[in-house]
C-alpha positions as CSV (number, residue, x, y, z in Angstrom):
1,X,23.8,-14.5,-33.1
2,X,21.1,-12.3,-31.9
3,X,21.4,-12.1,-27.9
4,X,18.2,-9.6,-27.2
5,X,16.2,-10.4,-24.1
6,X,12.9,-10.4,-25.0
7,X,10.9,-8.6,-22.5
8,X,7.3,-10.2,-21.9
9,X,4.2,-7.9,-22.3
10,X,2.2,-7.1,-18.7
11,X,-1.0,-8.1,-18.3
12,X,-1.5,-5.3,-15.9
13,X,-3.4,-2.3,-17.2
14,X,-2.5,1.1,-16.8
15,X,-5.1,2.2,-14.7
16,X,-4.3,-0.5,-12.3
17,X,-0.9,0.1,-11.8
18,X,-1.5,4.3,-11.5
19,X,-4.1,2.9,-9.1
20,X,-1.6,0.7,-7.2
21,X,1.5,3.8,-7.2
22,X,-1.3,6.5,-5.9
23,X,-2.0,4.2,-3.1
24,X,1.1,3.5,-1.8
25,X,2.2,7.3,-2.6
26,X,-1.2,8.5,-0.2
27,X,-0.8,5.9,2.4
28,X,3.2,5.0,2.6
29,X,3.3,6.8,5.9
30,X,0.3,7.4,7.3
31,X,-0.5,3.9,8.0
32,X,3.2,2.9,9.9
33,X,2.8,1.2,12.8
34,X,5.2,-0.6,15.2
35,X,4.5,-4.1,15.0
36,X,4.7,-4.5,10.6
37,X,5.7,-1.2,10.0
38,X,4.4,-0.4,6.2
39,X,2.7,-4.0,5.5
40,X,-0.3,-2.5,5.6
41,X,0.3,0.3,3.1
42,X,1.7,-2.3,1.2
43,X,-0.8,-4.4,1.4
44,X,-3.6,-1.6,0.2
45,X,-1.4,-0.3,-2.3
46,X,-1.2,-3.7,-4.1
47,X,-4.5,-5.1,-3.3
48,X,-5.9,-3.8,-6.7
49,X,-3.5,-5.9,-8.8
50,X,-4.2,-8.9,-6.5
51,X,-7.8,-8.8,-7.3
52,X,-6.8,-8.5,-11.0
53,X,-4.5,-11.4,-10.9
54,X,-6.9,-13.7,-8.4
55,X,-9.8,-12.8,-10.2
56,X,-12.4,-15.6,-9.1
57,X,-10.2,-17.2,-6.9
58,X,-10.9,-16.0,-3.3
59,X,-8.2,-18.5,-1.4
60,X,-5.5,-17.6,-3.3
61,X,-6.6,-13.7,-3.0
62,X,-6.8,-14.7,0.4
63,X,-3.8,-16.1,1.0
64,X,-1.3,-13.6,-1.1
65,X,-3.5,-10.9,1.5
66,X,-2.0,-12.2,4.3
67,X,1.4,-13.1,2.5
68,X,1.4,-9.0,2.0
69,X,0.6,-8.1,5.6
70,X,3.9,-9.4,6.7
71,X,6.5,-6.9,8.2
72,X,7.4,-4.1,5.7
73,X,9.8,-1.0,6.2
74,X,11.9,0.7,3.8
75,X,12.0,4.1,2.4
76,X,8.8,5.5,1.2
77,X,10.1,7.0,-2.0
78,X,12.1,3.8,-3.3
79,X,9.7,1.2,-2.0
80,X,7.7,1.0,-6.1
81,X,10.6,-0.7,-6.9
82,X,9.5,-3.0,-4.6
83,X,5.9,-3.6,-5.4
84,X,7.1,-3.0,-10.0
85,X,9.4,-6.2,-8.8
86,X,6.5,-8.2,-6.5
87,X,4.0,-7.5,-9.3
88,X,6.0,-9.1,-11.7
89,X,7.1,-11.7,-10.5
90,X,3.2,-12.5,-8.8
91,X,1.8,-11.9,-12.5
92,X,3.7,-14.8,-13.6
93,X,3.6,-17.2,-10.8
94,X,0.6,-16.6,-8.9
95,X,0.1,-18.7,-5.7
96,X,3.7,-19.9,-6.6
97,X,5.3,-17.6,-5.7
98,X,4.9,-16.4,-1.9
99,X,7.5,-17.8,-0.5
100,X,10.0,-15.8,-2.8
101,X,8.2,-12.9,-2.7
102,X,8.5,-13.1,1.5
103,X,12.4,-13.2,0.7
104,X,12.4,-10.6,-1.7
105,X,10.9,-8.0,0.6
106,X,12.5,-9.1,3.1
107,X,16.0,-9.2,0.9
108,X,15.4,-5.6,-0.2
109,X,13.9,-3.4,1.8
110,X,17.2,-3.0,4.4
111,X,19.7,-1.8,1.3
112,X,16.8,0.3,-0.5
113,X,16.0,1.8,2.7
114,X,19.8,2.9,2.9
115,X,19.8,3.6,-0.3
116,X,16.3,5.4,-0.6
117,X,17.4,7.9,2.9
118,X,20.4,9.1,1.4
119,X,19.6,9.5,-2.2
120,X,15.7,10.9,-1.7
121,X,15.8,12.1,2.2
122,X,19.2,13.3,3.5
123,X,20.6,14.6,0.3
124,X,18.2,16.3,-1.5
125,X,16.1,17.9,1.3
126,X,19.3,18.9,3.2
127,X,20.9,20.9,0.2
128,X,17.2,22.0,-1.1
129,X,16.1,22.8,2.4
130,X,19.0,25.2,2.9
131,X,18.7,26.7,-0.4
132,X,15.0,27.5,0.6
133,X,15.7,28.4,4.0
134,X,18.5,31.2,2.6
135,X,15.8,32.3,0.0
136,X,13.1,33.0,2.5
137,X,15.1,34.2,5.0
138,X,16.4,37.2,2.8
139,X,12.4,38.0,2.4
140,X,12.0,35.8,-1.5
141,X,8.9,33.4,-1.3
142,X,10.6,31.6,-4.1
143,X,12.1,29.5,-1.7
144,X,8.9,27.6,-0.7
145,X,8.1,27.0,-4.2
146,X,11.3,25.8,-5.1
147,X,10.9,23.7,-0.9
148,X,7.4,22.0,-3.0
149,X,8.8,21.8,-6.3
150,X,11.7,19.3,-5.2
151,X,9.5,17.6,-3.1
152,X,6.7,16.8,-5.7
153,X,9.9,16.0,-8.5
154,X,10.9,13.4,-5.6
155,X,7.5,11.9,-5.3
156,X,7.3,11.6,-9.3
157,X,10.2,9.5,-9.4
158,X,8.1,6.7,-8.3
159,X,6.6,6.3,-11.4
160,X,9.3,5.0,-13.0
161,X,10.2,2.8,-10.5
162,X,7.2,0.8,-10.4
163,X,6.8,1.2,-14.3
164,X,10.0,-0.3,-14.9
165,X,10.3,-3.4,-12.3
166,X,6.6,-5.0,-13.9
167,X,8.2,-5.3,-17.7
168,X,12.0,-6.0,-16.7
169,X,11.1,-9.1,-14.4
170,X,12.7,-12.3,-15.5
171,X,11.2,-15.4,-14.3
C-alpha cells in the first residue's frame, strides 16, 4: 500500500513569487500603521500573484484586494509563511476562498507573532548583538559584520518559508 501524498505542482512562476517575498521583505515595516497594522504590506506584497490568478477578471481581483486589506500584524520575518499558505490555498480556490483565508490570517498571525519575536527577534539579536557589541567595544570591526551578517541570514530565511507553504498546501 503506497501512502505518499502527492503534492500538486504550482502554477505560480518563480519570478512571481521572488516578486511577491521582495515586496513584503522591502515594505513589511515601513508601511505599519495603527488602524490594519501590515494589511497594506500584505496587500502589495501579494498583489502580483492576485493579478496572476484573476487574470481577466477585475471583480474578483477586486474583491480578494479588499479581502487582503483587512487587519494584519505578526512578525515580519515569519509572516511568508503566511502569504506561501494564502497563495496556496487562493491558487486553488479563487473567489472561494476568502472567507477562510480571513480566518487563516486571522488564526495565525497571534502564535507566529510569538513565535516569530522569540525565535528571529529576542533570541538571535540579543545573543548576536552582545557578541557584536563585546567585539567592537575591544576596538575589532568584525563585530558589525558579523551584527549584518546575522541579520541578512535572518532575512533569507523567508525564502523558504514562502517556498515551502505554495507546494505543501492541501485543499
Amino acid at each position: 500500500m503506497n501512502n505518499e501524498v502527492k503534492q500538486q505542482e504550482t502554477v505560480l512562476d518563480k519570478k512571481t513569487r521572488y516578486k511577491v517575498l521582495w515586496r513584503w521583505i522591502f515594505t513589511s515595516s515601513v508601511s505599519s500603521n495603527y488602524e490594519k497594522m501590515q494589511a497594506l504590506a500584505y496587500c502589495y506584497a501579494i498583489m502580483p500573484f492576485l493579478k496572476f490568478i484573476h487574470k481577466g477578471d477585475p471583480d474578483g481581483l477586486q474583491t480578494a484586494v479588499k479581502n487582503h486589506l483587512q487587519f494584519f500584524n505578526t512578525n515580519p520575518w515569519i509572516a511568508p509563511y503566511v502569504l506561501g499558505v494564502n497563495i496556496g490555498i487562493e491558487e486553488k480556490e479563487k473567489n472561494n476562498a476568502a472567507e477562510a483565508i480571513a480566518s487563516l490570517k486571522t488564526g495565525l498571525m497571534g502564535p507566529l507573532a510569538g513565535l516569530g519575536d522569540s525565535m528571529f527577534v529576542v533570541i538571535p539579536w540579543t545573543i548576536f548583538g552582545a557578541i557584536a557589541a563585546n567585539m567592537a567595544l575591544q576596538g575589532s570591526a568584525i563585530g558589525i559584520v558579523l551584527w549584518l551578517a546575522v541579520g541578512i541570514t535572518l532575512k533569507m530565511l523567508s525564502f523558504p518559508l514562502l517556498k515551502w507553504d505554495i507546494s505543501q498546501v492541501q485543499v
